[in-house]
C-alpha positions, 0 to 999 in steps of 0.5 A: 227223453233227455237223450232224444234231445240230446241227440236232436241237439247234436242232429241240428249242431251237425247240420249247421256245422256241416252247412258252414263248412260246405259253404265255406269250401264251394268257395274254393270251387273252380269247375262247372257244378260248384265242384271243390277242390278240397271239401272238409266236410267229407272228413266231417261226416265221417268222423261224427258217424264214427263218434256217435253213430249213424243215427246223426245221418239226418244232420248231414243229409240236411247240411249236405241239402242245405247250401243248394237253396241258399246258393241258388233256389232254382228247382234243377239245383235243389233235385241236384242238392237232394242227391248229393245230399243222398249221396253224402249221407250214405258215404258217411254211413258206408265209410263208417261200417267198413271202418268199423267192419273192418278195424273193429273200433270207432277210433282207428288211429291206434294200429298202423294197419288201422290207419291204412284200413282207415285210409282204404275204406274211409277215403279211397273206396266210401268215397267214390259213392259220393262222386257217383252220386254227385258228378251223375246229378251234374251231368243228367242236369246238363251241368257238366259234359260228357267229355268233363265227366272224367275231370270232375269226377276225379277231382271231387273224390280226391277233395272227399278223400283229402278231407277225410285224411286231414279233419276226420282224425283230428275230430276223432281225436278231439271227441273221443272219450278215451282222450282223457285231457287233464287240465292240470296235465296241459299246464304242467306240459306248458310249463316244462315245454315252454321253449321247445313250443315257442321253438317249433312255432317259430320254425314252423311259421318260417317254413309256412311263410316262406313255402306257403306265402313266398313260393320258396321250395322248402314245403316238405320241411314240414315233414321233420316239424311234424314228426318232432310234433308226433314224438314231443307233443300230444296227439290233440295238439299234432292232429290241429297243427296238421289241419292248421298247416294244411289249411294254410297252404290251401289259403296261400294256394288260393292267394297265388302265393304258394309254391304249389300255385301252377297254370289254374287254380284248380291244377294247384289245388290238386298238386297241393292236394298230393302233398297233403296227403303225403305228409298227413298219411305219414304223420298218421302212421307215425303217430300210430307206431308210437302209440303202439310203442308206448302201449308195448312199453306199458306192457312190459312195464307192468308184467316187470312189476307184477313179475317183481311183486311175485318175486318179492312175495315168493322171496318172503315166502321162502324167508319165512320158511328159513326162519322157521327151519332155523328154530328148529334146526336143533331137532330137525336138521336132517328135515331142514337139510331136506328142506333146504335142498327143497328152496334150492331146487324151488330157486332154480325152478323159478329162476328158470320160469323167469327167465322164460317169461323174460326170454319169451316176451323180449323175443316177441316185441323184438319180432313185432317191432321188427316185422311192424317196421319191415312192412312199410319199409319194403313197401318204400325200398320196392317202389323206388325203381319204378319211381326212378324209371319213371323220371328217366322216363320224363327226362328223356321225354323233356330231353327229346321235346329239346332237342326237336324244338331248338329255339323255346320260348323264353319263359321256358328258358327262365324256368329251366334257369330258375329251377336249376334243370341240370342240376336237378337231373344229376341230383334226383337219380342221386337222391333216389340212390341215398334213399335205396341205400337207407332202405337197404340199411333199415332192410339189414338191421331189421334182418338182424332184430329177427335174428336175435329174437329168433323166434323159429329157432327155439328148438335145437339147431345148428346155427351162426354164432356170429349171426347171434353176436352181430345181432346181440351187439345191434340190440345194444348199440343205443348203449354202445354209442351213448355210454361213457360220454363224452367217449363211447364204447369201442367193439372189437371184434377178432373172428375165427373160422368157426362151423354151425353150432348145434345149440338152442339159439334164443337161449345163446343169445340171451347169454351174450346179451346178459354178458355183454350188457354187464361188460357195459354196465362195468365200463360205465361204473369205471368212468363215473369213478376215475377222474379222467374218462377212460375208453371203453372197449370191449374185445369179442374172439372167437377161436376153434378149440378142438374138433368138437369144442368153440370157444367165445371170449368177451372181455372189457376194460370196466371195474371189474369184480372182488374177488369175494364176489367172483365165487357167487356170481353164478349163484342166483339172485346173487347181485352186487348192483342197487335195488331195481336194477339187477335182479341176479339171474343173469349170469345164473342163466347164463350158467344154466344155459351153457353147462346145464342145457349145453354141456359147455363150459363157463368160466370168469376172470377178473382184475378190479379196476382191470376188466373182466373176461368171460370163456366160453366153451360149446360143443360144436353137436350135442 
């Protein structure tokens, strides 16, 4: 009983909700049959559909039904208000389901292919049957022409599309349970981020003012704020400022004060409409990406500590068997001698599953990131020559228009004056080439993340060991270039001639990267240490030692290694780094790796307070 009147009570909330809104929106109609130009009650039928369930369907249907009697009671508009409403409802419903059918969750803003199905069965497909059912009554009613069926048509399903885009994620933010909101956690971030808020809102103001209120062509400056809004702030917060912005472009719009404001009201809110969606569908992507981020480093977070309570239990183990021994190593040395051999062979057991585990999920988020990034970023680089045609295209068109018509009209002479026109042909074909060219950079760095992961060369085969360099150093370029501030880390690369080298390419890799990372650790230390920061280098060689034989060197100019260490440091869980930032097992497997799997050679040279230089020899085939 308690929840039926619960659910009537959300029913007729919905209703009236939906009511207010549909009325406010018809006041943005500028076409024959009260026909909207952006219509929020699209997004929010959908939302609540996907929140509770399609047993809210009567609130909408009687929301949808019930401006037509209050606008005007006449029997034609209330048969056109009975299959809109229809129509509403099972948008709603549909939409819904293949959301759901497809993303399998009622919340699909946590993956960046949920966002796109959200986007393609929610907005762009669901949407056309309430368009159908809409501009149909219209024009059976004699509302509308046959020659306006197409105009109105359209424009009433990119206003439904548009408002599922902009309020339907922000609802769904808001009300979904698992948005667990903490008070105490609100007030804590206010504290700590009191300036960068105020500093966001007064930029954001200036750019709504400006953009939205003066007709300054600064609108896609929103884009940066919003995206500092997706990384800083929490997602409750980005959803509203993306409604609060594009609410009130639509109200400068329908002011005539904005800069989407074009010949009618209805041409600028359709212009308006596109910019929408672009950064809403941006933001939305973006906020899905860091979602999956913090989900992928949560992840990882917690197999490293349930890896560390493993090792630490499995090292206490082992102490207790040591002690054990130790008592009775006066009567059983041969048996403790036996044992002994035991834990050493259980040490380079675990050693190695660890550094399986490690090699293995390091190797599938790097592919992951890599693939996930790939996606978006090819479907970019492949539409910016159509785009570029297509704007030579217009150019040409407005070139030939001004040359067949020698005398235009002033008003076209001011504008062509006021935007600049000469300029704007040299610089967009040069802002379609920088654009090409970061995509291309992205394109290359993503080639080099698969690389290092490889993932399809887990098998013996020969590879590029500069291939394997290059990549390892990509991976480690946020260090390279912020360590030792305010001097960075300098790569000095001197290559040789070398042929593919048969090995295991994953396990290769990982040896640089171990190497290379204490190479920085090891200059980092330095520069804490002397009192004038020195610069940091690191040389990379590699040379043809024989016919059968390469050799790698990596040397730096860090701390460098005791000599009392130098003898261990392949030993494992062996560090002379603080507790929880080494576990020393990388040189160990580095060691394994290249003389145990390789049958190579590995050997350490290091000068305290000098640098360090690690050889290391392959056989060209196993």
């Amino acid at each position: 009983m308690v929840q039926r009147h619960e659910n009537l009570s959300r029913v007729l909330l919905i209703a009236i909700f939906y009511s207010l809104v549909a009325l406010l929106g018809m006041q943005l109609a500028v076409l024959p049959g009260d026909v909207a130009t952006v219509w929020v009650p699209a997004g929010f039928s959908l939302a609540v559909t996907l929140l509770w369930g399609p047993k809210v369907w009567p609130g909408i249907l009687i929301g949808a039904f019930s401006t037509y009697p209050i606008l005007n009671p006449s029997p034609v508009n209330l048969a056109i208000g009975v299959v809109t409403a229809t129509g509403n409802t099972l948008t709603a419903l549909v939409g819904a389901h293949l959301v759901q059918r497809f993303t399998h969750r009622p919340y699909p803003l946590h993956h960046t292919n949920h966002v796109f199905l959200f986007i393609i069965w929610g907005g762009l497909i669901s949407q056309l049957i309430s368009a159908t059912f809409g501009v149909t009554a219209l024009w059976v009613a004699q509302w509308i022409s046959g020659s306006e069926f197409g105009h109105v048509f359209l424009t009433w399903w990119i206003a439904n599309v548009t408002g599922v885009i902009i309020y339907a994620p922000c609802l769904l933010v808001w009300f979904t349970p698992t948005q667990q909101r903490n008070t105490r956690g609100i007030k804590n971030f206010l504290r700590q981020n009191l300036l960068e808020i105020l500093a966001w809102l007064i930029l954001a103001a200036i750019v709504v003012k400006f953009a939205f209120f003066e007709q300054a062509p600064i609108e896609y400056l929103m884009m940066p704020l919003l995206v500092w809004a997706v990384f800083r702030f929490p997602v409750t917060w980005t959803t509203s400022a993306l409604v609060l912005t594009t609410s009130l472009a639509v109200i400068g719009t329908v002011q005539g004060r904005s800069i989407f404001v074009r010949d009618n009201l209805n041409a600028s809110l359709l212009f308006l409409d596109s910019f929408i969606a672009v950064i809403s569908i941006a933001v939305l992507v973006l906020i899905a990406i860091l979602n999956e981020r913090t989900q992928a480093v949560c992840d990882l977070k917690n197999a490293k500590q349930d890896l560390e309570i493993r090792v630490k239990e499995r090292t206490q183990e082992l102490s207790d068997v040591n002690q054990q021994l130790e008592q009775q190593q006066l009567y059983l040395k041969q048996q403790a001698d036996s044992l002994t051999n035991a834990l050493s062979q259980l040490k380079r057991t675990q050693a190695q599953l660890i550094q399986n585990e490690t090699m293995t999920g390091l190797g599938q988020l790097v592919a992951g990131v890599a693939h996930e990034i790939n996606n978006p970023i090819g479907f970019i680089h492949s539409n910016l020559t159509p785009a570029q045609e297509y704007f030579e295209d217009i150019l040409k068109l407005l070139l030939l228009y001004q040359a067949k018509t020698p005398k235009p009209d002033p008003e076209i002479l001011e504008f062509m004056e006021e935007i600049d026109f000469e300029f704007l042909q040299e610089d967009f074909l040069k802002l379609i080439t920088s654009m090409r060219s970061g995509s291309e950079r992205i394109q290359r760095i993503v080639l080099s993340l698969r690389n290092f992961s490889r993932l399809d060369e887990a098998e013996l085969k020969a590879v590029d060991i500069h291939d394997g360099l290059d990549s390892t150093l990509l991976v480690l370029q946020h260090r390279l270039r912020d360590a030792g501030s305010p001097c960075s880390i300098q790569v000095v690369k001197h290559y040789g001639q070398l042929p593919k080298v048969e090995c295991f390419a994953i396990y290769i890799n990982q040896v640089f990267m171990n190497i290379i990372n204490n190479a920085i650790d090891g200059i980092l230390t330095r520069q804490q240490t002397e009192t004038t920061p020195i610069q940091g280098i690191i040389q990379l060689e590699t040379r043809l030692f024989n016919d059968s034989l390469v050799q790698i060197l990596i040397s730096d100019n860090g701390i460098g290694i005791n000599p009392e260490h130098q003898t261990r440091i392949f030993e494992p869980f062996f560090t002379t780094k603080d507790v929880g930032q080494g576990t020393g097992l990388g040189l160990y497997n580095s060691y394994e790796t290249i003389v145990t799997q390789h049958g190579g050679s590995l050997v350490c040279d290091s000068t305290p307070n000098q640098g360090t230089r690690f050889e290391i020899t392959l056989p060209i085939g196993k």
